[in-house]
MARNURO-852725 format. One line per 10 residues: number of its first residue (from 1); their letters; for each residue z, y, x of N, C-alpha, C. Coordinates in Angstrom, 2 decimals. Example, Ala and Ser with C-alpha at 12.3 -4.5 7.8 and 13.67 -1.06 7.14 Angstrom:
% MARNURO-852725
1) as) 7.80/-5.69/13.19/7.80/-4.50/12.30/7.80/-3.30/13.20 ~ 7.08/-2.25/12.85/7.14/-1.06/13.67/7.87/0.03/12.90 $
***
This chain:
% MARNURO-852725
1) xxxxxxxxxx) -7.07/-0.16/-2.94/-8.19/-0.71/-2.18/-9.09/-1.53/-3.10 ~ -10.50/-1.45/-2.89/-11.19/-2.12/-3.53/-11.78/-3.46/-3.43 ~ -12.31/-4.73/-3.65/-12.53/-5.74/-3.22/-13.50/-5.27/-2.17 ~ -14.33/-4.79/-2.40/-15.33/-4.02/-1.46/-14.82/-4.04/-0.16 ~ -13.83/-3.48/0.01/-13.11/-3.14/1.39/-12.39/-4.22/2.17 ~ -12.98/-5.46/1.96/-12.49/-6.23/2.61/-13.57/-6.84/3.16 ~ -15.45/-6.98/2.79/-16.40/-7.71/3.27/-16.82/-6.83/4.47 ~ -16.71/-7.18/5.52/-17.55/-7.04/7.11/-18.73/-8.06/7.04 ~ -19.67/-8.06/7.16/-20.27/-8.85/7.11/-22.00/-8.11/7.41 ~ -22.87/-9.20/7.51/-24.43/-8.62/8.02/-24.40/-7.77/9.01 $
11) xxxxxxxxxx) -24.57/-6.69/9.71/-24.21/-6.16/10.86/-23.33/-5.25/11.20 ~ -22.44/-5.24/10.05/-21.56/-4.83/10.41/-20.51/-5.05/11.13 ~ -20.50/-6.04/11.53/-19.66/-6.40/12.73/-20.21/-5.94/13.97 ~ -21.54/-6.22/14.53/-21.88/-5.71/15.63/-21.53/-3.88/15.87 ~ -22.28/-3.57/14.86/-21.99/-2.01/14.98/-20.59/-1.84/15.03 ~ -19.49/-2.27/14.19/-18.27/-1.82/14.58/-17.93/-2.37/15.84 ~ -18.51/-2.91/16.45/-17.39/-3.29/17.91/-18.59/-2.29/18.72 ~ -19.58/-2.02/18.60/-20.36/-1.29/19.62/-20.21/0.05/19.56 ~ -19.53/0.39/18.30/-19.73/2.20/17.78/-18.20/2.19/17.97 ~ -17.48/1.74/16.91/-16.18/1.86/16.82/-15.01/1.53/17.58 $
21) xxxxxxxxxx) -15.80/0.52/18.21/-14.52/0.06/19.03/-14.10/0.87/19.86 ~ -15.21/1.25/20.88/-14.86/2.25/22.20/-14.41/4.09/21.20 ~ -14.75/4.26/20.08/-15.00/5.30/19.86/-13.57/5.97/19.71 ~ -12.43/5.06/18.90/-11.45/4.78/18.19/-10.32/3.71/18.74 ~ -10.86/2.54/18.84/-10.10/1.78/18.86/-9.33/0.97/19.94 ~ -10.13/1.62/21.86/-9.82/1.03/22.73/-8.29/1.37/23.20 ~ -8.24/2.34/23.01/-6.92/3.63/23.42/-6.09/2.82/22.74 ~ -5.96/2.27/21.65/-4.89/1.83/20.73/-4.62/0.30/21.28 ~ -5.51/-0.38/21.14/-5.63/-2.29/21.64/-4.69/-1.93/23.05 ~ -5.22/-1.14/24.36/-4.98/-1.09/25.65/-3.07/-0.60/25.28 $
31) xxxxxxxxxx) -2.62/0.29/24.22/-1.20/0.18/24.27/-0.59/-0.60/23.61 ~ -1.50/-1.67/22.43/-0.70/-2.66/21.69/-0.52/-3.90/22.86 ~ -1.27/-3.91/23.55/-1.53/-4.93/24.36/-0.63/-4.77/25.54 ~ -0.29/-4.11/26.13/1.23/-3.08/27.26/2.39/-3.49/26.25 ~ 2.13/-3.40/25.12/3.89/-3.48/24.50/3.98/-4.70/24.07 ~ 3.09/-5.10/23.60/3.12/-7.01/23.34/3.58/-7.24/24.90 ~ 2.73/-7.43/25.96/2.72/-8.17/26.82/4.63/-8.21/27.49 ~ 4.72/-6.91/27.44/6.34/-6.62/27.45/7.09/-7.57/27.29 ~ 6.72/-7.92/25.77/7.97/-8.92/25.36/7.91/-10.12/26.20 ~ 7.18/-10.61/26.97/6.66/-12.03/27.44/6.62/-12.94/26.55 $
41) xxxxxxxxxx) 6.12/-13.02/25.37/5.67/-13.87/24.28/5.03/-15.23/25.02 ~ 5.58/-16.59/24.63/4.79/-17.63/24.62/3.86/-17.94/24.20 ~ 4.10/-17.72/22.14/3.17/-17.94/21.08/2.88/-16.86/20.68 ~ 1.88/-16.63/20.84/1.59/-15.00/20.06/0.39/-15.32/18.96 ~ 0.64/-14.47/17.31/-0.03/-14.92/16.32/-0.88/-13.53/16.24 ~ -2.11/-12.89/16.34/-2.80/-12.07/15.55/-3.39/-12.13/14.71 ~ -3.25/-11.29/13.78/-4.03/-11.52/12.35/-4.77/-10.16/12.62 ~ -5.83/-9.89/11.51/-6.75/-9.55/11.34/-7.53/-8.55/12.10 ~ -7.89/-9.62/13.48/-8.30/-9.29/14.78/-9.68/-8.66/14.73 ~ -10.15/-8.39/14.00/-11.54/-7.61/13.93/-12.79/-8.27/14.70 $
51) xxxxxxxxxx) -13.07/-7.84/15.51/-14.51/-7.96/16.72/-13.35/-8.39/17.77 ~ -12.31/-8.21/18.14/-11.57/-8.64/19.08/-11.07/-7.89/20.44 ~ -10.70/-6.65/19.85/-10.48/-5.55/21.01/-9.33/-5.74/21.67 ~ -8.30/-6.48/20.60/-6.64/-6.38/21.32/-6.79/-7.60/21.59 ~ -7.72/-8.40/21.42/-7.50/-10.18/22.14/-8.06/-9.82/23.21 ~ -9.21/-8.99/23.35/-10.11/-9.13/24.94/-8.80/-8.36/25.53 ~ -8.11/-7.46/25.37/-7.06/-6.65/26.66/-5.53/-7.36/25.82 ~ -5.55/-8.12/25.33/-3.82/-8.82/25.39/-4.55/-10.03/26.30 ~ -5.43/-10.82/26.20/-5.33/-12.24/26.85/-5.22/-12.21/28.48 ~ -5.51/-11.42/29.29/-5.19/-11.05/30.57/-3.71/-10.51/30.84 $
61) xxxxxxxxxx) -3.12/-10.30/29.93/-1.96/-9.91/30.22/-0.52/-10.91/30.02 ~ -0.93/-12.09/29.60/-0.36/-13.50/28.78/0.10/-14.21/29.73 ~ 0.91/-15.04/29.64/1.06/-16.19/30.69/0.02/-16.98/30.81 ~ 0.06/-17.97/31.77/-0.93/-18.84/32.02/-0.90/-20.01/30.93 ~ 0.91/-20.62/30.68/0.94/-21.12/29.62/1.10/-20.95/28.26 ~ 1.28/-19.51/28.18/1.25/-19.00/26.40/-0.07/-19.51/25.62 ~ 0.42/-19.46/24.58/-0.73/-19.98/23.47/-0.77/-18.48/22.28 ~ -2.15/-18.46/22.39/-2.43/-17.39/21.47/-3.16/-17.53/20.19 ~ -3.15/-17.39/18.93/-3.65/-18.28/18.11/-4.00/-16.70/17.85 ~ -5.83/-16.35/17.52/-5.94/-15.12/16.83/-7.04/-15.43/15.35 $
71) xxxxxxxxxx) -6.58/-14.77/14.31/-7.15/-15.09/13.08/-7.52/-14.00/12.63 ~ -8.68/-13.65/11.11/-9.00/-12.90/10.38/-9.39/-13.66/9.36 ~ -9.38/-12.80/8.27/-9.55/-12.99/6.79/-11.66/-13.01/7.00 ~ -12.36/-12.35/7.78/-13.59/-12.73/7.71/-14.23/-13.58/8.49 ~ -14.76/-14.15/8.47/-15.21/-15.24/9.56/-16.57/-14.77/10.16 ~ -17.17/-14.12/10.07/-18.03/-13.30/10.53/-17.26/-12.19/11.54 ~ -16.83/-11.58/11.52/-16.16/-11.12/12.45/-14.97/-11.65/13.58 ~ -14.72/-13.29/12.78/-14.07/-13.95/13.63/-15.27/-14.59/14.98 ~ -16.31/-14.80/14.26/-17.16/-15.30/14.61/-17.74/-14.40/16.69 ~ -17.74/-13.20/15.62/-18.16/-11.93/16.71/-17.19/-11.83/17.97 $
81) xxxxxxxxxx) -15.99/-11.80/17.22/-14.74/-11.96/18.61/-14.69/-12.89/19.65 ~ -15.26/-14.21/18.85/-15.40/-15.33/20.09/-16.31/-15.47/21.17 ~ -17.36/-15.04/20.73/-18.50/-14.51/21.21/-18.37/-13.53/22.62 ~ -17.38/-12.52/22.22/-17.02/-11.68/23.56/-15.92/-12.19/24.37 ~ -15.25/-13.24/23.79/-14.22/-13.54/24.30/-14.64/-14.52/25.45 ~ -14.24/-14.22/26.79/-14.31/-15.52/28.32/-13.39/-16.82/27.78 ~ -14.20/-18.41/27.72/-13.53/-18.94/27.73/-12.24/-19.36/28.26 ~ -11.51/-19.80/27.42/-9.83/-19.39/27.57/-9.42/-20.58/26.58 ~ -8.88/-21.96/27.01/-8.16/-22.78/26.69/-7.19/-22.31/26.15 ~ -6.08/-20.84/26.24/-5.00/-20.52/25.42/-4.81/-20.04/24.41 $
91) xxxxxxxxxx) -6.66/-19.31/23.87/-6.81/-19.22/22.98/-7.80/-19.81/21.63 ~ -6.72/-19.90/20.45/-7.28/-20.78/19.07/-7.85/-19.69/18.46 ~ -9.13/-20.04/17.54/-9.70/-18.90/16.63/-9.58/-19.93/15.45 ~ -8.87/-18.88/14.45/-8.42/-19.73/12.56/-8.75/-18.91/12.19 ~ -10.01/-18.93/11.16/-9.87/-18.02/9.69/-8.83/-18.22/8.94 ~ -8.43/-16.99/8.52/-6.73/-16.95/8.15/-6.56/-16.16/7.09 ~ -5.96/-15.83/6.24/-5.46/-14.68/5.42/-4.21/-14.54/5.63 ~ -3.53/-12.91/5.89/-2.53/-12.70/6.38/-1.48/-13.11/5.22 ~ -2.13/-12.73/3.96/-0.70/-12.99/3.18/-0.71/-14.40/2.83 ~ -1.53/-15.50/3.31/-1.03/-16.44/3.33/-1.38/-17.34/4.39 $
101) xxxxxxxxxx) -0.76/-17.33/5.25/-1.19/-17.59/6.59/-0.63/-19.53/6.61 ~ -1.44/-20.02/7.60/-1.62/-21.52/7.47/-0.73/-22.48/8.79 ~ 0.25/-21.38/8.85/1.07/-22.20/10.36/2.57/-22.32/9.63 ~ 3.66/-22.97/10.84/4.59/-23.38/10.07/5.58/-22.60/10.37 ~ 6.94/-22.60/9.83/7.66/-21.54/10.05/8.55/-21.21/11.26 ~ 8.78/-19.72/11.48/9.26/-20.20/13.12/8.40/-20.44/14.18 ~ 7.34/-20.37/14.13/6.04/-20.68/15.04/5.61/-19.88/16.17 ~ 6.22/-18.36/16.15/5.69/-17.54/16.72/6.74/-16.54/17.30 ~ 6.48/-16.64/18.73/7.66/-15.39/19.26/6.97/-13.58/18.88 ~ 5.64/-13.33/18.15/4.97/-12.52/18.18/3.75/-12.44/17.06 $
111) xxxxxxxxxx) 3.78/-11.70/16.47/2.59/-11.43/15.58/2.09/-9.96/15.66 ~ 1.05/-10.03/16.10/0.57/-8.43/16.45/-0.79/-7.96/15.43 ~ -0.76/-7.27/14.81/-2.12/-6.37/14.08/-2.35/-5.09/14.27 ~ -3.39/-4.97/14.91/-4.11/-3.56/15.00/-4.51/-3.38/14.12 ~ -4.50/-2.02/13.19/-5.25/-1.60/12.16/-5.63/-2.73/11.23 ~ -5.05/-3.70/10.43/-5.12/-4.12/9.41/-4.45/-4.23/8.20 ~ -3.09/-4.05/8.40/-2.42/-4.14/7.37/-2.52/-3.08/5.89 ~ -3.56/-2.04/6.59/-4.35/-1.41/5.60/-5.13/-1.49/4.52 ~ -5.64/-3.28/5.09/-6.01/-3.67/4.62/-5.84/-4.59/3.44 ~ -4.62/-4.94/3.63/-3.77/-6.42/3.24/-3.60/-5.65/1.15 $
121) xxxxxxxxxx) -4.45/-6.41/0.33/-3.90/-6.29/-1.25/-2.34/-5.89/-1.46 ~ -1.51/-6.73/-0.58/-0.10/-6.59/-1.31/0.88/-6.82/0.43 ~ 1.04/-5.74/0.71/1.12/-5.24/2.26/2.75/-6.16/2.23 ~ 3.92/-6.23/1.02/4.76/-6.83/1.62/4.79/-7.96/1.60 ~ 4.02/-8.46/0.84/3.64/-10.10/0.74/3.46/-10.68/2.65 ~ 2.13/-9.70/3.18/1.56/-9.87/4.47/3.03/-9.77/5.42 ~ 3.64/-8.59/5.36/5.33/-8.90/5.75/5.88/-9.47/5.73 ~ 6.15/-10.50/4.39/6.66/-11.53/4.80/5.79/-12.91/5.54 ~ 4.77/-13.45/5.01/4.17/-14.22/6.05/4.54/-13.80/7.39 ~ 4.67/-12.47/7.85/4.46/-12.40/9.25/5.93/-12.43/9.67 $
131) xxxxxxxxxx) 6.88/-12.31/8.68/8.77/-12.63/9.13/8.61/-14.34/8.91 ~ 7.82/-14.56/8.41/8.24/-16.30/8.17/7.70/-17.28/8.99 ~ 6.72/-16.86/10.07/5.81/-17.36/10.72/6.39/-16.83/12.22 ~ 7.29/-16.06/12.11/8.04/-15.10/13.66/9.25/-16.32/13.80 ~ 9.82/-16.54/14.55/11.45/-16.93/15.15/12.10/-16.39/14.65 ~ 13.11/-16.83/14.91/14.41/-15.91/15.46/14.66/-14.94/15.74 ~ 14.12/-13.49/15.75/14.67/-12.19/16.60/12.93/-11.57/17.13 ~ 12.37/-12.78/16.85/10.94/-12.41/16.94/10.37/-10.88/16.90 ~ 9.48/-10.48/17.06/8.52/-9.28/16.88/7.41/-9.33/15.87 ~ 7.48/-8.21/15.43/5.84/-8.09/14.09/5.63/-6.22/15.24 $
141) xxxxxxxxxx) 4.39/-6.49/15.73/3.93/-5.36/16.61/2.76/-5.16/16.26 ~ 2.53/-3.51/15.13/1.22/-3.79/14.55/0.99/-2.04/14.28 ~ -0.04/-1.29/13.98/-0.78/0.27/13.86/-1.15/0.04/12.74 ~ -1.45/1.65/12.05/-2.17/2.09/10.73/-2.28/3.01/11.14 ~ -3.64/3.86/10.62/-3.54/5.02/10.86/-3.01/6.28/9.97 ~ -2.81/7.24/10.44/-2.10/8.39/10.23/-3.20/8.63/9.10 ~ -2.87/9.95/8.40/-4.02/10.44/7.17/-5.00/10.90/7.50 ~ -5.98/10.84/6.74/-7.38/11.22/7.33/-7.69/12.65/8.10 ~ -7.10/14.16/7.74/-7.00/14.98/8.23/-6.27/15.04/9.77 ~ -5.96/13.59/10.01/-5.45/13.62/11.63/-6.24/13.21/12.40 $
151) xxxxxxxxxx) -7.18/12.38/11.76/-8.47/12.09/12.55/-10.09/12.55/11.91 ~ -10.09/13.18/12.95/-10.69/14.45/12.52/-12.16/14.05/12.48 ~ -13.08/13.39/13.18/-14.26/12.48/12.96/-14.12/12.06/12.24 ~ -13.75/10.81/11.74/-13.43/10.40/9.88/-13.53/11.52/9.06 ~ -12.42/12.40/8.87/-12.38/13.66/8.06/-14.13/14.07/7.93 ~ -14.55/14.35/8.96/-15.98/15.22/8.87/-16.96/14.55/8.28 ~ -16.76/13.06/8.46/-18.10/12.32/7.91/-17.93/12.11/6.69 ~ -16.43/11.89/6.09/-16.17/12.01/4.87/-16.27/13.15/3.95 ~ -16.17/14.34/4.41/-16.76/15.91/4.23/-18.13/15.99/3.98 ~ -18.57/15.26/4.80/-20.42/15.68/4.73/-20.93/14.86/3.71 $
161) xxxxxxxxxx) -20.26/13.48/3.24/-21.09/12.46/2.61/-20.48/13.48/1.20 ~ -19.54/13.95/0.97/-19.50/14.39/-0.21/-20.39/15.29/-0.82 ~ -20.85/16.20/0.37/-21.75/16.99/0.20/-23.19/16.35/-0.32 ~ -23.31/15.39/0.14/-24.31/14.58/-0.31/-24.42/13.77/-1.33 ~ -22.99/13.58/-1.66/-23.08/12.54/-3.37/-22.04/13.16/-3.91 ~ -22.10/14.65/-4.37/-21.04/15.39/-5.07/-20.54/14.74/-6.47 ~ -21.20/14.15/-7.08/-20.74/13.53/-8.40/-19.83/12.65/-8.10 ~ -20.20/11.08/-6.81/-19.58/10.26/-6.23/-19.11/10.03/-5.15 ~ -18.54/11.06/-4.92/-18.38/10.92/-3.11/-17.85/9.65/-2.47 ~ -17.95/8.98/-1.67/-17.83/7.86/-0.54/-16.77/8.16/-0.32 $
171) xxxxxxxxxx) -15.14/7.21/-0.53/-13.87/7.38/-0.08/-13.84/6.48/0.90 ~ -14.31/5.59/0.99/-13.41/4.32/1.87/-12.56/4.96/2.73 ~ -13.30/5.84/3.79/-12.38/5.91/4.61/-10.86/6.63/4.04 ~ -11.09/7.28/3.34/-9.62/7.85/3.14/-8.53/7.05/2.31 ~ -9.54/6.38/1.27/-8.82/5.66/0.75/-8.22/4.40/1.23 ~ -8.97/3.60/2.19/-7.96/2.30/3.07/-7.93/2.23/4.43 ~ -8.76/2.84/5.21/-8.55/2.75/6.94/-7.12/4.08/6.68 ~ -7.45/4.95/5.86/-6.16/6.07/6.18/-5.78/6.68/4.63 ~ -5.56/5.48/4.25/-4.57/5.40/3.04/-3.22/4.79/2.50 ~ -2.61/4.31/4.08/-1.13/4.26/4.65/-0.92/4.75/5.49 $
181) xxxxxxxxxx) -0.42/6.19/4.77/0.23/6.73/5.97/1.87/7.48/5.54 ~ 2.14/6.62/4.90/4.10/7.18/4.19/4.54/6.43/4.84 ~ 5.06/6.82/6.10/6.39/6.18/7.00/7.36/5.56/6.03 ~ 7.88/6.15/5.12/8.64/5.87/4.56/9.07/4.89/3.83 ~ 7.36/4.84/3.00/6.82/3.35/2.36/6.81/2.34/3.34 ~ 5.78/3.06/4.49/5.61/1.10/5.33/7.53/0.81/6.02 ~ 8.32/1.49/6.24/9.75/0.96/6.16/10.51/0.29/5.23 ~ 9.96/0.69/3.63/10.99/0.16/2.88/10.20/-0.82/2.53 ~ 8.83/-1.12/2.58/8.22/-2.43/2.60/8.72/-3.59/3.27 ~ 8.73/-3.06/4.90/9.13/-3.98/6.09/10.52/-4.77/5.80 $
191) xxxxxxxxxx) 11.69/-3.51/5.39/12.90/-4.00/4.82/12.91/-5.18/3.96 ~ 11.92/-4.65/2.59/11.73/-5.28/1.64/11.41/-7.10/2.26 ~ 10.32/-7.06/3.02/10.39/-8.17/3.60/10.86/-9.09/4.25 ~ 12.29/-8.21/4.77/13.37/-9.09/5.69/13.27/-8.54/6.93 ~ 12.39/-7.50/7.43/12.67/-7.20/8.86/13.90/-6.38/9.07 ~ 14.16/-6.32/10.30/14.85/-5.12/10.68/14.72/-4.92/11.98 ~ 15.35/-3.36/12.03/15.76/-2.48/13.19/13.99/-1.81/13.51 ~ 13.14/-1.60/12.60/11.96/-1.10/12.22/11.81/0.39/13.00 ~ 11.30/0.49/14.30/10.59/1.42/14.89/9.05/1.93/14.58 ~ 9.32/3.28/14.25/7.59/3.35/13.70/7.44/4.72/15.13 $
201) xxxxxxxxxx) 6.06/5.05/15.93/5.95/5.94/16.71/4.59/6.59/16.38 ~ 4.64/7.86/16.35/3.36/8.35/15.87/2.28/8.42/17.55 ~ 1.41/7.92/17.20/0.83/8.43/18.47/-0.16/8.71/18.43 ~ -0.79/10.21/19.48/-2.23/10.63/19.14/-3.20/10.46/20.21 ~ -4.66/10.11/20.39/-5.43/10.06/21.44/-6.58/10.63/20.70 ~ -7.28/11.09/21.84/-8.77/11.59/21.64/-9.91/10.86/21.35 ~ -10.71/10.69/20.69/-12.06/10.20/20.07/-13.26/10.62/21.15 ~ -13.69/9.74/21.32/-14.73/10.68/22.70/-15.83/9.92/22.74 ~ -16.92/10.63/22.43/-18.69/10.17/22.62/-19.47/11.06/23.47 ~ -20.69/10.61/23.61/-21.47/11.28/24.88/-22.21/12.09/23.45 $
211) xxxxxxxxxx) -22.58/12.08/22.16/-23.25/12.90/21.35/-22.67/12.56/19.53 ~ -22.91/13.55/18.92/-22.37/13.26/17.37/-23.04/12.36/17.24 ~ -24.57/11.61/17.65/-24.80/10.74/16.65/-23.90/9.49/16.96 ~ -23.34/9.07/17.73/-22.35/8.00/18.00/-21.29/7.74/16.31 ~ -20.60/8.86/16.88/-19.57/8.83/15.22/-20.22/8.90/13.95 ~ -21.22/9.45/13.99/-21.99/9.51/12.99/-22.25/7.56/12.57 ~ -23.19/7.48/13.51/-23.05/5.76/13.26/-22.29/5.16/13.11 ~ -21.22/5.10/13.79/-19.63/4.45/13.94/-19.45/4.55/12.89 ~ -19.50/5.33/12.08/-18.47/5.46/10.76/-19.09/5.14/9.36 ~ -21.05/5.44/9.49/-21.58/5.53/8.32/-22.29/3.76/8.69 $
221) xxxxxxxxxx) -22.29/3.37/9.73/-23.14/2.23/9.58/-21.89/0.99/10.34 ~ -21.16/1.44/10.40/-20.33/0.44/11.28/-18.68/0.14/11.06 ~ -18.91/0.56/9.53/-17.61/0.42/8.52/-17.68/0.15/7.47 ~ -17.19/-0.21/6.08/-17.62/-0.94/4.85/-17.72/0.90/4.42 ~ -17.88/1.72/4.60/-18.52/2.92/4.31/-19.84/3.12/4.47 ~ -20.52/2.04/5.05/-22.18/1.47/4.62/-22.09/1.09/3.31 ~ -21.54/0.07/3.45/-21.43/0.08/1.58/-21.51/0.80/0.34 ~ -20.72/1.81/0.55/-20.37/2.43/-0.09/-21.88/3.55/-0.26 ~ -22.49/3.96/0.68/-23.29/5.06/0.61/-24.63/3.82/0.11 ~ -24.56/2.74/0.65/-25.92/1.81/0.14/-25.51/1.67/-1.18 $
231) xxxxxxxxxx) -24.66/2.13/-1.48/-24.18/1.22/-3.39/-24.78/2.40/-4.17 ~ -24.66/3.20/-3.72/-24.92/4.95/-4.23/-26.49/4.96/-4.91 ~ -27.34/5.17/-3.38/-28.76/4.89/-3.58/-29.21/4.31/-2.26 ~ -30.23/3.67/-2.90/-30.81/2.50/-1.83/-31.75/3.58/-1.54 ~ -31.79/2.94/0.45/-32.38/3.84/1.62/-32.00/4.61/1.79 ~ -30.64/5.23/1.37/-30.11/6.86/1.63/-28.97/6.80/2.94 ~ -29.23/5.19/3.66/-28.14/4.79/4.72/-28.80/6.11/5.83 ~ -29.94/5.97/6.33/-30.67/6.45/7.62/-30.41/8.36/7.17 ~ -30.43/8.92/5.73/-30.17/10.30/5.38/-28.81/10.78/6.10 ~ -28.19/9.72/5.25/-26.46/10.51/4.89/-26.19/10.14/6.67 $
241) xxxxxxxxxx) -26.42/9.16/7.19/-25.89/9.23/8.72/-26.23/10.28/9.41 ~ -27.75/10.87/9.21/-28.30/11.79/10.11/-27.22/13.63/9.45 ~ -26.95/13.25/8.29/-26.33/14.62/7.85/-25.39/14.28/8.08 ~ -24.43/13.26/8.45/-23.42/13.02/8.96/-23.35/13.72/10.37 ~ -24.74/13.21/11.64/-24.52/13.78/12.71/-24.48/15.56/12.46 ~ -25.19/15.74/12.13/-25.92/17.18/11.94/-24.14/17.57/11.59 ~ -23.20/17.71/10.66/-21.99/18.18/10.32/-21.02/18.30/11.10 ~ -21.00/16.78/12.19/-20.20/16.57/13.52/-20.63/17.35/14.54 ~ -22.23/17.52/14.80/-22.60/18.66/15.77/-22.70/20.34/15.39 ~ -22.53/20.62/14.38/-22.05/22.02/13.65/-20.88/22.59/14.25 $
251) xxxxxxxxxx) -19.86/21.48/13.67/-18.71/21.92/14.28/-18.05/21.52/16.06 ~ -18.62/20.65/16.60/-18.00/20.05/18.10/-19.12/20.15/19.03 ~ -20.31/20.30/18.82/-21.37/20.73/19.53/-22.20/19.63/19.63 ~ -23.65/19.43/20.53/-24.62/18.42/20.66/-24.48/17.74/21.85 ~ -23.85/18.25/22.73/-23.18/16.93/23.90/-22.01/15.95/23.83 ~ -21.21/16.11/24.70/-20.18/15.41/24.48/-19.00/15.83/23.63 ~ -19.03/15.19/22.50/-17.51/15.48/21.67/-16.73/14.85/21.67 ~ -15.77/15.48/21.31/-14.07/14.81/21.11/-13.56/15.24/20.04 ~ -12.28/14.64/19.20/-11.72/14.90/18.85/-10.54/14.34/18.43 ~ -9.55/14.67/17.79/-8.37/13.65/17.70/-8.14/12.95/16.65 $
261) xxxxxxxxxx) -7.59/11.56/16.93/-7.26/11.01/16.38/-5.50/10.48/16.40 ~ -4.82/9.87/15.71/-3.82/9.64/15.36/-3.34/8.37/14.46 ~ -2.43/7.64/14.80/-1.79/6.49/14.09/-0.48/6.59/14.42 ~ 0.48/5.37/13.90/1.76/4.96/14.31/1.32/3.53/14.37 ~ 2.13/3.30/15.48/2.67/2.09/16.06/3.93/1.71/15.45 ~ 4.57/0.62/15.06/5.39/-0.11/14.21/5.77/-1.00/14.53 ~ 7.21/-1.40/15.32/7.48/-2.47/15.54/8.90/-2.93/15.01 ~ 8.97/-3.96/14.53/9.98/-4.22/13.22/10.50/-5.93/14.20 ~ 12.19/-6.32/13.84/12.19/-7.21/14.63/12.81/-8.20/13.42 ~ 12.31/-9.58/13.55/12.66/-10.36/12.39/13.71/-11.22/12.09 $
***
């Protein structure tokens, strides 16, 4: 991963919660948020909560007296989450970094991450913060996604931008939203960190917009894969998106598309 792949920032936060969130990411929050709530967690810790998809559908599902402390490594996007969030006395907003997180040990019956640990420089480091910051018997309940050829919108936009910067093609996406995907690795990591009894579940849902240009945006303007195509050549953001749509409507048509997507769910007990 590159330093690159960690700044959200300027509008990219809005666009990812307006493009991406519903596009990708609601299907996933709505079952992290069913299996958290399960446990009946008091303290529940999230790290790198994005725009705030699994806080808006976990905080309705919480006790009245649980305390939810939700954090991210950007504050601009922490910023964005609070913003959508209904005031709610149970929940704290901390800019945080997962691998070194600022609470004390034992603190938390629960630590949940959607789609970040993808993100994390040194993923068992973030493992352990999140075993050292859990109880007793605690939960770490957290997604990555599957490889890019499982989600098949990603795949295409990443297809088309190559076509467009054949010398340099635009990885982000393959390289860190879906560049953990060895079951095998994120287990002997988790181990590595002290968890156990490590359940990983693959699970797949559909991607669904009313037209390609949706994903098209979602992905080229509403992910640090703006970056990447603005680093290339300046003004070529408004091109490569529109040949982005044009590639997504080639293959899935000009109304409503779908297509699939895929992650695992991971729940490791500490």
């Amino acid at each position: 991963m590159l330093e690159t792949d960690k700044v959200f920032s300027g509008s990219i936060p809005e666009n990812y919660d307006r493009y991406m969130v519903p596009l990708i990411f609601e299907p996933y929050a709505a079952d992290i948020a069913q299996r958290a709530a399960s446990f009946t967690p008091n303290a529940v810790l999230e790290t790198a909560a994005g725009s705030g998809v699994v806080t808006r559908a976990l905080a309705p599902r919480l006790s009245p007296v649980a305390s939810y402390t939700v954090t991210d490594l950007n504050q601009p996007m922490l910023d964005y989450a609070a913003s959508r969030q209904a005031p709610d006395s149970r929940i704290h907003w901390r800019q945080a970094d997962a691998l070194a997180l600022p609470f004390e040990n034992a603190a938390f019956d629960l630590v949940c991450c959607q789609f970040g640990a993808m993100f994390f420089p040194n993923r068992t480091s973030g493992y352990r913060e999140a075993k050292r910051v859990l109880k007793p018997g605690g939960r770490f309940l957290f997604s990555v996604w599957d490889r890019i050829e499982e989600n098949v919108f990603a795949d295409d936009v990443t297809n088309a931008l190559a076509r467009i910067f054949p010398s340099d093609p635009p990885r982000f996406l393959a390289r860190t939203p879906h560049g953990y995907h060895d079951t095998a690795l994120i287990r002997s990591e988790l181990q590595d960190a002290g968890f156990s009894s490590v359940v990983i579940e693959t699970r797949a849902e559909q991607s669904r917009a009313s037209s390609p240009r949706i994903p098209a945006v979602a992905y080229c303007q509403g992910t640090l894969l703006r970056n990447e195509i603005e680093a290339r050549e300046a003004g070529k953001l408004q091109a490569a998106t529109d040949y982005a749509e044009s590639a997504i409507a080639d293959r899935h048509g000009r109304g409503d598309v779908s297509a699939k997507i895929q992650a695992y769910i991971i729940m490791a007990v500490a």
